[in-house]
C-alpha positions, 0 to 999 in steps of 0.5 A: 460579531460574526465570529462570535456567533459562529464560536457560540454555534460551535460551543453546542454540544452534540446533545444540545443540537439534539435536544433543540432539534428535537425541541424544535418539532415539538414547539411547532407541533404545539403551535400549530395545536394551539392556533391550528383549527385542529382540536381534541374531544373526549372521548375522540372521534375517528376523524380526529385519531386520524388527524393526530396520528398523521400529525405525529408521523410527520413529526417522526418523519421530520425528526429523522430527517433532522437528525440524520442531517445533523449526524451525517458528518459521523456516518462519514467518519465511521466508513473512513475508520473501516476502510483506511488502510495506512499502506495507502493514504489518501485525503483526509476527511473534511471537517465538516458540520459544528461543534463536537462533529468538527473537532473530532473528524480534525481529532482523527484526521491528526491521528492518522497523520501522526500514525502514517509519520510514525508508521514511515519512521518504523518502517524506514528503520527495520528496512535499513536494518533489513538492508543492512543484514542483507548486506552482512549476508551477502558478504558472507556468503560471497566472502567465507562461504564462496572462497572455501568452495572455491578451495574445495574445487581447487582441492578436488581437480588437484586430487582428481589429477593424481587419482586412478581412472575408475575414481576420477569420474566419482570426483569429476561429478563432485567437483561440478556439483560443488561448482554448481553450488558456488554458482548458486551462492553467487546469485543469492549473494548477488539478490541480497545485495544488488552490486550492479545497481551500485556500480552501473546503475537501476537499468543494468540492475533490472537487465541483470535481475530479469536474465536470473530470474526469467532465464532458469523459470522460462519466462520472456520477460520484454523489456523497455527502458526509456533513454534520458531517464531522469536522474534517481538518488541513491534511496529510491533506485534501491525502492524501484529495485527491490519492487522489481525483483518483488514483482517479478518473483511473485510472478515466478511463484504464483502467477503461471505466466508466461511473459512479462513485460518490464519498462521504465518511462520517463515522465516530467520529474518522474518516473514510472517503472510498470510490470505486467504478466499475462498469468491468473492475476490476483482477483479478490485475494488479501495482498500478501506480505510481498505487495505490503512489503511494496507499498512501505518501501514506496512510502519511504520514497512518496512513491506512487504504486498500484497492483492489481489484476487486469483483462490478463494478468497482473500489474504492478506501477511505481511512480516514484519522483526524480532527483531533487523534486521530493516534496 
């Protein structure tokens, strides 16, 4: 029986909550006309205006009041709808007051379910594909490129040995320009695809990564790798990865730092990797493609990250989950 009245509660509209709200004060302004001592002359004296005119401000008042009780649920609503970012989820809404309220905050609560799954699903498709290119590149370049600069400087020491004293210097400073080029399509091809994360695993990666880029931008970079680090599958060490090296070139371009601290901690079934400058940070600033690129490629794993300025710099934590405990 219960169940009843509270599915024939719920049937009400949002105008007949309204309209009875609004009945409501009405009805008990009536009554308290017909059996209160107040009363109306005409034409009506001073003392009587003042009655009434309090009366209906009371009745304002308590109509306001009721409305805006009745109509909260949707002030919530509306704020949630601003602010929600789907780079960043977080609980949902509770569906909360009757009716048409209710069923639209769970209506919107589904939609933004299917909108983060949907948006999950495109992101992990353009960043395979994006890994995959990185890849392609990477081979290319160590592969074609690589091997005919390896043939120039091969070609260039040999004509460098039959050539005459006066030139020999000439092709001495090509050859180590050429070599300096080899050198630096080795390290792109290296970034686009991390082979040592491969082949040694995420703490040999990160060691790698922080000697190419703090070396040439003279930065200290401390680091701190905790032993035992719970086991990562292959997806999300590629995740802590590319976070790092996002992290850190960010810091390289734009931060004007002059040490970094890198460390990944082992937690119970987790584990946190935590960057940490002592540059200008990001204060009040839109986050840029590097951080929302962060942000999708922790959602692929359910990682947890974080970026923000602290008393110094800035800092970035991921927490992504150990092998065999996703959700």
């Amino acid at each position: 029986m219960a169940g009843s009245d509270h599915g024939e509660a719920a049937r009400v509209s949002l105008f007949g909550r309204i309209f009875l709200l609004n009945a409501l004060v009405l009805v008990t302004a009536a009554a308290l006309l017909v059996f209160g001592p107040a009363t109306v002359s005409t034409p009506a004296p001073l003392r009587e205006v003042v009655v009434l005119a309090a009366g209906l401000v009371v009745m304002l008042i308590a109509n306001a009041v009721l409305i805006r009780v009745g109509l909260a649920p949707l002030g919530r609503l509306t704020r949630a709808m601003t602010t929600i970012d789907l780079l960043k989820p977080g609980p949902r809404l509770q569906a909360t007051g009757h009716g048409e309220i209710a069923e639209l905050i769970t209506t919107f609560n589904t939609m933004i379910d299917r909108l983060e799954a949907e948006r999950g699903y495109s992101s992990a498709i353009a960043l395979s594909a994006q890994e995959s290119e990185r890849r392609r590149v990477a081979q290319e370049l160590h592969d074609e490129v690589g091997q005919s600069l390896t043939a120039v400087l091969l070609g260039l020491k040999r004509v460098a040995d039959q050539s005459p004293r006066e030139t020999r210097e000439e092709l001495l400073q090509v050859q180590e320009t050429t070599r300096s080029t080899l050198d630096e399509i080795r390290r792109i091809a290296r970034r686009l695809r991390p082979g040592v994360l491969e082949e040694l695993g995420l703490v040999s990666a990160l060691k790698a990564l922080t000697r190419e880029i703090g070396e040439p931008a003279g930065l200290t970079i401390r680091r701190s790798f905790d032993k035992n680090l719970p086991a990562l599958d292959a997806e999300t060490e590629l995740v802590v990865y590319r976070v790092a090296q996002e992290g850190l070139t960010n810091t390289v371009r734009h931060a004007d730092a002059q040490e970094i601290e890198l460390s990944l901690t082992a937690r119970p079934s987790e584990v946190e990797l935590r960057l940490r400058d002592d540059g200008r940070g990001i204060g009040g600033s839109q986050e840029g493609a590097g951080i929302r690129g962060m942000r999708e490629r922790a959602l692929l794993v359910g990682a947890d990250l974080a970026v923000g300025s602290t008393a110094n710099g800035t800092e970035v934590r991921l927490v992504v989950k150990a092998k065999g405990e996703s959700e």
